[in-house]
LUMTIVEX-688286 format. One record per residue (C-alpha): x, y, z. Coordinates in steps of 0.1 Angstrom, whole numbers, padded with zeros to 4 digits, always signed. Each point is the difference from the previous one (the first is absolute). Layout:
XYZ/...
% end
This chain:
+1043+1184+0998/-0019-0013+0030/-0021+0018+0022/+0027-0009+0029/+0031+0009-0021/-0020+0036-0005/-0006+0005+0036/+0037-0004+0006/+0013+0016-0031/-0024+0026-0011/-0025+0013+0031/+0030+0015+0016/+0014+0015-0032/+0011+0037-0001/-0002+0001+0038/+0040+0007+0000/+0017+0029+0007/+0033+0014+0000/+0011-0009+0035/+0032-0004+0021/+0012-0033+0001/-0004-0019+0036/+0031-0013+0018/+0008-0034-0011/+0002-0025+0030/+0034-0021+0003/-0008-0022-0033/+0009-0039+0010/+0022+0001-0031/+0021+0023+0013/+0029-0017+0005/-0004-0003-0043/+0017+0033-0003/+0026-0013+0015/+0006-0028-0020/-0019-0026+0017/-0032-0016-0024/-0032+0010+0006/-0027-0027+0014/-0031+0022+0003/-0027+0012-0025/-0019+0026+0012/-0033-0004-0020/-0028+0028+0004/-0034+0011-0011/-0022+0027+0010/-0033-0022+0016/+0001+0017+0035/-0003-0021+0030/-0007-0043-0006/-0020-0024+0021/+0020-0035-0004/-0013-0020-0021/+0020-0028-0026/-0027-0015-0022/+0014+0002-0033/-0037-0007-0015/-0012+0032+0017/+0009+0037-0025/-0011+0018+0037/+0023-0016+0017/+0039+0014+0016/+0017-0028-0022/-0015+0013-0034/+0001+0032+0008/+0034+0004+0009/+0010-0028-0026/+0015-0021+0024/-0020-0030-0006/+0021-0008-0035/+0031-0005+0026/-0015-0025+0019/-0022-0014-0029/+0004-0011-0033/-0016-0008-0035/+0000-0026-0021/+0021+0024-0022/+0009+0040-0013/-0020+0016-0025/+0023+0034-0009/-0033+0026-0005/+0029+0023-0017/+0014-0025-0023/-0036-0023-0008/+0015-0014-0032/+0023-0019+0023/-0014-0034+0010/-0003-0001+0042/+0027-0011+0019/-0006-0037+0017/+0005+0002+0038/-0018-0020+0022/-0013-0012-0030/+0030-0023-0014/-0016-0003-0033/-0034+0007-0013/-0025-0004-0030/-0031+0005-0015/-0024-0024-0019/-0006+0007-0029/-0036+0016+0000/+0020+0022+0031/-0028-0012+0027/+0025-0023+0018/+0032+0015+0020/+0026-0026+0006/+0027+0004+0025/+0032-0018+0011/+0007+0006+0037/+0034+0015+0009/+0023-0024+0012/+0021+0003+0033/-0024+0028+0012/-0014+0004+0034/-0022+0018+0019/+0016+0020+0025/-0013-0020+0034/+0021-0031-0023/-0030-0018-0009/+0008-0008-0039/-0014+0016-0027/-0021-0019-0025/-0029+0002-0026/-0026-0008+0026/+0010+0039+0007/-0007+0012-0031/-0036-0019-0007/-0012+0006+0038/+0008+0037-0005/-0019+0004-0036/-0027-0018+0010/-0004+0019+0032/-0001+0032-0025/-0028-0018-0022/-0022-0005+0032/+0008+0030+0020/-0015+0030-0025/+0011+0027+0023/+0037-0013-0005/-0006-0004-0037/+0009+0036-0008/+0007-0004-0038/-0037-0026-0003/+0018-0026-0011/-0022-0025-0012/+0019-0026+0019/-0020-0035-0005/+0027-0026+0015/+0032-0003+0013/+0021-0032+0012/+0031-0014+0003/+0018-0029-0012/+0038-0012+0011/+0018+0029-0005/-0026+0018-0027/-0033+0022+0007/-0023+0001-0024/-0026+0030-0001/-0030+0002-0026/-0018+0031-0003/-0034+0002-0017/+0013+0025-0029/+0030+0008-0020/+0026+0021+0024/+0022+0012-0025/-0012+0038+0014/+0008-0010+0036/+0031-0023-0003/+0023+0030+0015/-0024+0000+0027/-0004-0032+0008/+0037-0009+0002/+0011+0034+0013/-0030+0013+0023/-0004-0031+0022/+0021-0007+0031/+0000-0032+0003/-0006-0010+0039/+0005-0034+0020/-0026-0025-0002/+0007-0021+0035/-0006+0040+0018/-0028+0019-0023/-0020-0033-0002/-0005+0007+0041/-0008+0038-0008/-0040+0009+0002/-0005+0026-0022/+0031+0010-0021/-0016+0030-0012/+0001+0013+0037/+0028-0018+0021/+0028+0026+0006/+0022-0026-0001/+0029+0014+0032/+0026-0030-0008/+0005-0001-0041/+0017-0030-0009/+0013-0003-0043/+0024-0010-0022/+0012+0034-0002/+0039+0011+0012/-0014+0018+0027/-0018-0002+0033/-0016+0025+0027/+0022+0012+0027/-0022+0033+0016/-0029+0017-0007/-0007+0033+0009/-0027+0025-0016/+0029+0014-0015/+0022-0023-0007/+0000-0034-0012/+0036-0018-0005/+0009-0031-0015/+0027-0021+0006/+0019-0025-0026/-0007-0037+0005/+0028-0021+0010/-0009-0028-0019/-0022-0019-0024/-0003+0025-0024/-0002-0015-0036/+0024+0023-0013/+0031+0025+0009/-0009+0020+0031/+0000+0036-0007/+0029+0021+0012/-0029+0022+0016/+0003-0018+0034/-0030+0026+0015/-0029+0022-0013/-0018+0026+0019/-0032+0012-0013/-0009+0034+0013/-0035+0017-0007/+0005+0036-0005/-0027+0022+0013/-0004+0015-0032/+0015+0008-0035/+0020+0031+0017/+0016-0026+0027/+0009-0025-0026/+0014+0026-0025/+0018+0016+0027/+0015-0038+0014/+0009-0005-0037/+0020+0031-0004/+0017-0003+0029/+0012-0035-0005/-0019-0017+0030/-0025-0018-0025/+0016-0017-0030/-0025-0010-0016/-0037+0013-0009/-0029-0001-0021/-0012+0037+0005/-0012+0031-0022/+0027+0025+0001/-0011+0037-0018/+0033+0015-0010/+0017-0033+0012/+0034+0012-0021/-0002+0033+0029/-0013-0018+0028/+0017-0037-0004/+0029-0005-0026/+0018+0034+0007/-0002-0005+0038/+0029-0031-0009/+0001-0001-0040/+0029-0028+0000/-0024-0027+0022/-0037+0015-0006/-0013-0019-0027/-0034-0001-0017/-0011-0029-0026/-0043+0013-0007/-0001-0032-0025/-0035-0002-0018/-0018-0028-0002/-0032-0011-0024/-0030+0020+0023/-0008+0042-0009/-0020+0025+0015/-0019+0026-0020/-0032+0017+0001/-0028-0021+0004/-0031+0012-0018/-0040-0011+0007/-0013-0012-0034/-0033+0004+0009/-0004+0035+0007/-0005+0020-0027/+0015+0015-0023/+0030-0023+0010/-0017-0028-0010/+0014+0010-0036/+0038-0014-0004/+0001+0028-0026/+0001+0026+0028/+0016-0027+0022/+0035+0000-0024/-0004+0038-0006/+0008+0001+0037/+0028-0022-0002/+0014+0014-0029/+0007+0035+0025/+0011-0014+0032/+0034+0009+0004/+0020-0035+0016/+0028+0015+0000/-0009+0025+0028/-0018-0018+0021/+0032-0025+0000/+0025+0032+0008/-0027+0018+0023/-0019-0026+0018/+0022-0032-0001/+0033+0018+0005/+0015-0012-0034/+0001-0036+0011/-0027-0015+0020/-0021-0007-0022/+0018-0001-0040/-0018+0017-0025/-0018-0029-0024/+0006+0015-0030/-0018-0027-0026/-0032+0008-0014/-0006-0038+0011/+0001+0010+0039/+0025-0031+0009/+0030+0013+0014/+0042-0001-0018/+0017-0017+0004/-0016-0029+0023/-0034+0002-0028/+0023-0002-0032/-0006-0031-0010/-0036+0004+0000/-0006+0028-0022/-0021-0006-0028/+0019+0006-0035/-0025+0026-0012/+0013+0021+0034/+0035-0007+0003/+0014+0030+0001/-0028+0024+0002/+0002+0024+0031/-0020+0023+0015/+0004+0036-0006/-0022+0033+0011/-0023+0006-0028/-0025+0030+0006/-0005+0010-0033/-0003-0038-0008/-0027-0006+0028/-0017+0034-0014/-0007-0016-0034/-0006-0036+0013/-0030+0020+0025/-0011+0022-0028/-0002-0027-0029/-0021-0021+0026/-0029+0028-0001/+0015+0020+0035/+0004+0035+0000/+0027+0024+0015/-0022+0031+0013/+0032+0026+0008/+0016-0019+0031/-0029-0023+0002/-0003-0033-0015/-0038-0011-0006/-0014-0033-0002/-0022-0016-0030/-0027+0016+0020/+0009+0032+0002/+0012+0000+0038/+0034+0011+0013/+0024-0033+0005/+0008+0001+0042/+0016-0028+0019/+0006-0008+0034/+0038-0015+0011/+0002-0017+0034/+0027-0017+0025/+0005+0003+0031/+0011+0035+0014/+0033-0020+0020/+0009-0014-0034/+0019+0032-0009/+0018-0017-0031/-0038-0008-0014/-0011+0035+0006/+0030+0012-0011/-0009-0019-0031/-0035+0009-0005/+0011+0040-0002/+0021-0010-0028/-0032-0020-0016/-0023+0032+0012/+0025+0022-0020/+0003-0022-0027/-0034-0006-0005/-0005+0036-0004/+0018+0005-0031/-0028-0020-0019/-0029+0019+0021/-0005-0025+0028/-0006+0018+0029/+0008-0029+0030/-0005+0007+0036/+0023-0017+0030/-0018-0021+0025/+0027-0008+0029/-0023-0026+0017/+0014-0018+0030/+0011-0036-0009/-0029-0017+0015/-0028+0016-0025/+0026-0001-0023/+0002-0042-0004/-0043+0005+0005/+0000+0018-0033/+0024-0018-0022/-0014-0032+0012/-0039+0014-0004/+0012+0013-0032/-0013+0030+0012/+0028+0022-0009/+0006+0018-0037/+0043-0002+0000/+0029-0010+0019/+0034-0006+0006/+0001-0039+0012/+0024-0028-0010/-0007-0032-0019/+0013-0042+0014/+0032-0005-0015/+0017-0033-0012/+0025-0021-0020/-0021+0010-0032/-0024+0029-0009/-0032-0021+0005/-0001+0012+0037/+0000+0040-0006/-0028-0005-0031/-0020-0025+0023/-0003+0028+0026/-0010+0026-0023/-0019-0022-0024/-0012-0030+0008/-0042-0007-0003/+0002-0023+0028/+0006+0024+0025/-0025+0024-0012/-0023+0010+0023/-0033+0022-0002/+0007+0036+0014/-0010+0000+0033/+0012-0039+0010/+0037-0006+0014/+0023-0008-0027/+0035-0010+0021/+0018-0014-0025/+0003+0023-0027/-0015+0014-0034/-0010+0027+0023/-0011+0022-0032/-0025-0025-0009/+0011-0005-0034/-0020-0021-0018/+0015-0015-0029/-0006-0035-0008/+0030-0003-0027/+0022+0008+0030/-0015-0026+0020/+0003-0025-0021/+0037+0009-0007/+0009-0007+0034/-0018-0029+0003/+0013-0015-0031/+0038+0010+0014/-0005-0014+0039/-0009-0026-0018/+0023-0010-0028/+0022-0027-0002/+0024+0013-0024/+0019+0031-0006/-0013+0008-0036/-0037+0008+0017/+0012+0015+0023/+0015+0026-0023/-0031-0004-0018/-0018+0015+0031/+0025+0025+0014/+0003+0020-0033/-0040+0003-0002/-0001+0010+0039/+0027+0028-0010/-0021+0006-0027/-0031+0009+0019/+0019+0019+0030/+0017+0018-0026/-0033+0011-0018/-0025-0001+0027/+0019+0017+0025/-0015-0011+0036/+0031+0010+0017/+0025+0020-0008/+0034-0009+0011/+0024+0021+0015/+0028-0015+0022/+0013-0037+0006/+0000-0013+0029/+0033-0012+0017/+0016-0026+0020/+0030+0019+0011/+0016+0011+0034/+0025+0024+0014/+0032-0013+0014/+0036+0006+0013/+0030-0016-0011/+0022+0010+0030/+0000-0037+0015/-0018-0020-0022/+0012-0005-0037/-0022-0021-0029/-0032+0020-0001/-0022-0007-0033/+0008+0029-0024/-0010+0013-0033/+0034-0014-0011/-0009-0036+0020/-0042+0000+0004/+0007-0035+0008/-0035+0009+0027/-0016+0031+0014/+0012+0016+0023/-0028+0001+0022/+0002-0014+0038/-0041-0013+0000/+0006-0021-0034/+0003-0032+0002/+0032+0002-0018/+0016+0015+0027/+0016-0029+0012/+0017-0004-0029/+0012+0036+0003/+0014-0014+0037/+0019-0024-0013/+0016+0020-0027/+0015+0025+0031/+0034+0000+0010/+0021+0024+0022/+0014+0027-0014/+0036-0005+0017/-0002-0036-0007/
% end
């Protein structure tokens, strides 16, 4: 999960309490009850006040926050992060392929599309805006290594100076493509606030308010069947209470919010229309241990730990019993999304609280249980410190279960409730000894291992790592695994490579993993029928995905 995604999702967890539903304003799908359709989505998130701003480059800015910027921009197609196995969806991107040594990305541009001031659309689009990402480092958010891009008739051509089989999801899905006769007059795109967005997209900006940002349905030139959505109003919610509470009531219909006791506080409030779809996606977040502090530096003592923390609880009791879905294989990658990944030797094994287990595994390995206290090789009592930040309350919430957990094989860990700042310092710096953080996720595993694992991000303790392995684990077998797989050009080694990273995760333990993360969203089904489902996951349901414009054009009235 990204740093962003946690500010919205997690800093403001557990805030919520039982409180009495506000009045709903006169809904502009009022006249729906009465038979009428609906035309108005009422979209929310909790993000407090915005300051306008529509560059679709920029994760800071009001259109990514709020997830508008995927209504009134496209990609060159849809990546499903809940169903990876799928092959993307082509949308501006008529057809696609690779080369064969995956370093060259060609596309087909969509024919009869248009950008929205009715200039047409054509592959000079595409190649201006990936080249613009290759020179422009602070818009270059995933580091592609971008080293051409240009355009030919109707085709683009972009080369990259590596293999992208790892980042093909985000290369098609991640980048809105923008207009090349407009952003080749832009400055600095990593700063313009851009206040007149112009895309392919079916929507354009009417208002803008702090509040409120509403879209309305293009009249023409869209490349496909306008939605029946004909407006979308985007309202930032001062907090996670003021979302929940617009959810419940029925005046937002659709969020991306943490809900604790969400059956209580959301579904019963309207069970027939209050839906909930948490679907997991290929990322976790576990306990992050430093592999250079003693005596956790031993992954004997390291899967001892793992073998007692109880996933289970800190799903019902921290997560609510759906935010975050337990990860119950041994391998860390997430059912069913990770499936299809796990290594033969693991299918099927699960993880199950083992004290006595973790007892022997300790004991055999020349530790001692002194009464209540466990004792290092040394002789000296095993303590650990857990950290998050103190507003984090599902984290800390999670660490007491960890503290008490820990316990029960003579660990004595203490709670650090640091503020967020001296929090990033120390997971960065490497400074801390454990903690509850997330991992990247992706199409495939490679992303969750790469943050835990990866040799290239290593960093000496002490020196900024930003990009993961915050544990500084060392292990130059997992390094070259990744490698080897970013790498590969076919899919036998890149099976090769997964299995020996699950391998080494599984019996080296850097991490231990607790919950998936999740792509999902809360939404009501009083005007607005054809949500993704567990019974159709045909996206996530998430309004900040890029796939939400898919989800749009799925939606039709309920009285239709």
């Amino acid at each position: 999960m990204s740093p962003t995604r946690r500010s919205v999702a997690m800093a403001l967890a557990g805030v919520l309490a039982a409180t009495a539903l506000a009045a709903c304003g006169e809904s502009p799908n009022a006249n729906s009850a009465n038979g009428d359709a609906a035309t108005v989505l009422n979209v929310g998130m909790p993000n407090g006040p915005q300051t306008e701003n529509h560059n679709p480059f920029l994760e800071s800015s009001s259109a990514s926050i709020l997830g508008y910027r995927w209504q009134i921009y496209e990609p060159l197609a849809l990546a499903n992060v809940i169903r990876p196995s799928d092959k993307p969806k082509p949308w501006l991107a008529q057809e696609y392929s690779w080369s064969a040594d995956l370093k060259t990305l060609t596309v087909t541009a969509r024919e009869g599309a248009k950008w929205s001031d009715g200039t047409a659309f054509s592959a000079e689009d595409i190649a201006f805006t990936y080249d613009l990402i290759g020179k422009t480092p602070a818009i270059n958010r995933f580091a592609l290594p971008i080293v051409s891009a240009t355009a030919t008739g109707d085709q683009a051509s972009i080369v990259f100076e590596r293999p992208q089989f790892v980042n093909e999801a985000r290369i098609l899905r991640d980048i809105a493509i923008v207009p090349k006769h407009l952003w080749s007059q832009i400055a600095d795109p990593a700063t313009d606030t851009i206040k007149n967005p112009v895309g392919t997209g079916p929507y354009t900006l009417k208002t803008f308010t702090p509040q409120t940002t509403t879209l309305s349905v293009r009249t023409e030139g869209y490349w496909q069947t306008l939605p029946q959505v004909k407006e979308l109003r985007y309202t930032s919610y001062n907090d996670n209470n003021a979302q929940t509470t617009a959810l419940a009531n029925g005046e937002s219909e659709w969020s991306f919010v943490f809900i604790p006791n969400y059956e209580t506080v959301f579904i019963s409030k309207d069970p027939k229309n209050n839906k909930m779809f948490p679907a997991p996606v290929i990322g976790v977040h576990g306990l992050y241990i430093n592999t250079t502090v003693a005596p956790f530096d031993d992954a004997v003592l390291r899967r001892a730990m793992g073998m007692v923390i109880n996933r289970n609880d800190i799903f019902v009791q921290a997560s609510a019993g759906y935010f975050h879905p337990e990860v119950t294989s041994v391998t860390g990658i997430p059912t069913p999304a990770g499936e299809s990944y796990i290594a033969p030797e693991y299918k099927g094994q699960t993880h199950k609280v083992d004290v006595e287990g973790a007892k022997a595994l300790l004991t055999g390995a020349g530790y001692k249980l002194d009464g209540t206290t466990l004792k290092d090789k040394s002789g000296k009592p095993v303590k650990i410190k857990l950290t998050d930040p103190a507003p984090w309350s599902d984290y800390i919430t999670s660490l007491e279960i960890v503290k008490d957990n820990l316990a029960q094989i003579g660990i004595e860990a203490t709670l650090d409730k640091a503020t967020q700042d001296a929090w990033q310092k120390s997971v960065e710096e490497g400074t801390f000894e454990a903690t509850f953080r997330w991992t990247n996720g992706g199409a495939t595993p490679y992303d969750m291992y790469q943050t835990v694992m990866d040799g290239k991000l290593l960093k000496p303790v002490g020196e900024a790592a930003q990009n993961g392995n915050f544990g500084r684990f060392d292990n130059k077998d997992a390094t070259a695994a990744l490698e080897a797989y970013a790498n590969a050009t076919d899919d036998a080694a890149r099976t090769t490579a997964m299995n020996s990273l699950q391998k080494i995760f599984v019996e080296q333990a850097p991490m231990i993993p607790v919950g998936a993360d999740n792509a999902g969203g809360a939404y009501n089904i009083k005007n607005w029928i054809g949500w993704p489902s567990a019974e159709d996951p045909y996206a996530p349901a998430q309004p900040t995905q890029p796939n939400a414009v898919d989800v749009i054009l799925h939606l039709k009235p309920a009285n239709s």
